[in-house]
C-alpha positions, 0 to 999 in steps of 0.5 A: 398861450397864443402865439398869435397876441398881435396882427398887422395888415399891410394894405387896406385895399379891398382885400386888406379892408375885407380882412380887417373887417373879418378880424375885427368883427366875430372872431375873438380877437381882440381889435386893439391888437390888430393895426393896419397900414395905407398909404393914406391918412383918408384911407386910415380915417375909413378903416378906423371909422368902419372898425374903432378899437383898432390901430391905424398907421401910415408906417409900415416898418412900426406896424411889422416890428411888434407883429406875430402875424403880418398880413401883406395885402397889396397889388402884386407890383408894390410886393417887393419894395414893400418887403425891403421897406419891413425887413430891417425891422421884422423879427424872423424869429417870432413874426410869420409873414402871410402874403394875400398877394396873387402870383408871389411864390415863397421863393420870391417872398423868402429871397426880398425878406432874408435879413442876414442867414434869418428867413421868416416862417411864410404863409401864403393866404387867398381870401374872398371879400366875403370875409368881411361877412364872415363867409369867406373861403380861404386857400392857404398854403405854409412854408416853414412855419410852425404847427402851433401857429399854422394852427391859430391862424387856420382858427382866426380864418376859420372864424371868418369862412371855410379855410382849405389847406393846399400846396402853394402849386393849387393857390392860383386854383384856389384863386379862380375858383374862390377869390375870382368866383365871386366875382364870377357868381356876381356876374351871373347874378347881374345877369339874371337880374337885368333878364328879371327886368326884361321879362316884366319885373322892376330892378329892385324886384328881381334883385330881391328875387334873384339873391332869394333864389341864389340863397335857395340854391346854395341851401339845397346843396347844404342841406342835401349833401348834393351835386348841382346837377342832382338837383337840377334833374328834380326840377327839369322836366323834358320839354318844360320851361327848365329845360328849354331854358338850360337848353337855350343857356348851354346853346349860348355856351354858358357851361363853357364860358364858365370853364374857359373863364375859370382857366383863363384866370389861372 
């Protein structure tokens, strides 16, 4: 039997509406068992209107109180007010809190969430927005919470994506690589695109050709069970037009500006 029979998202931010799309699109679990909270009734006529079925409000302590799961997904300076506003009404004894909010250690969460000598099971979730899509890649790290439930949640999220276990000290490498990397691997999209209409194409045509080349790339590695750089070597002759165009990309930095961006995120 689930242990897992209901979920709240608190927050239907970009992250938390990302997460609720997931959920509610091909994971299994049943949408009229999933609510989510905002701060806003047009918020809530969004989410509710993009996913029918699932259960919408503006009361976040109702939302918690019939949850096995709930998911916090707010920005990382309402954490703690949200934490006093649930806590009188989480049952720490069946409800495990899972925190998508970026820089909040379990230490902090398990100090606002103490009601009495009751601290509840704590999970720690860095999702991408590509969730929503079902190709996510999530970090997740626990913290007192039981196998059985560690084991569903890791089902539920793995339905939407890749999943990785880590320690909560790799979540904030997590967070660069994967949750910032979209954004990362957007920005060089974008800059290939308007590079495509610098040399002649229209916008829509390079968009086209770009994502169709990005797809290409990723397949390659899939398929192949191969390093980038492996491939790069088959297509880059000495002095041919790869070469003396990665060339001209490393003489601008590019291979350290993604470096310096990802360590500069953590």
């Amino acid at each position: 039997m689930n242990e897992i029979r209901k979920i709240c998202i608190i927050g239907a931010g970009n992250m938390g509406g990302a997460i609720a799309g997931g959920i509610a699109g091909d994971t299994g679990f049943p949408r009229q068992n999933l609510t989510v909270t905002a701060r806003t009734q047009e918020t809530l006529d969004r989410i509710g209107s993009l996913y029918p079925g699932i259960s919408t409000t503006l009361n976040n302590s109702a939302a918690v109180h019939d949850a096995d799961l709930a998911i916090i997904a707010v920005k990382p300076w309402q954490a703690e007010a949200i934490a006093e506003e649930i806590r009188q009404s989480l049952d720490s004894r069946r409800c495990t809190i899972a925190s998508v909010v970026a820089g909040i250690s379990f230490r902090e969460w398990a100090g606002w969430l103490q009601n009495g000598s009751e601290t509840p099971a704590l999970l720690r979730i860095i999702p991408n927005t590509a969730i929503a899509l079902g190709q996510g890649t999530t970090f997740l790290a626990s913290c007192g919470v039981r196998e059985t439930v560690l084991k569903e949640v890791k089902e539920i999220f793995g339905r939407m994506g890749t999943v990785m276990e880590v320690d909560e000290d790799m979540m904030a490498a997590g967070t660069a690589l994967a949750s910032c990397g979209i954004a990362y691997a957007l920005q060089y999209i974008d800059a290939a695109i308007r590079g495509g209409t610098g040399i002649g194409f229209t916008q829509e045509e390079a968009r086209r050709i770009v994502i169709s080349t990005m797809k290409g790339a990723v397949s390659l590695l899939e398929k192949n069970g191969t390093m980038p750089r492996q491939e790069i070597d088959k297509v880059t002759t000495p002095g041919g037009y790869t070469f003396r165009g990665l060339s001209a990309m490393e003489e601008y930095g590019f291979s350290e500006a993604v470096l310096q961006g990802l360590r500069h995120s953590l």
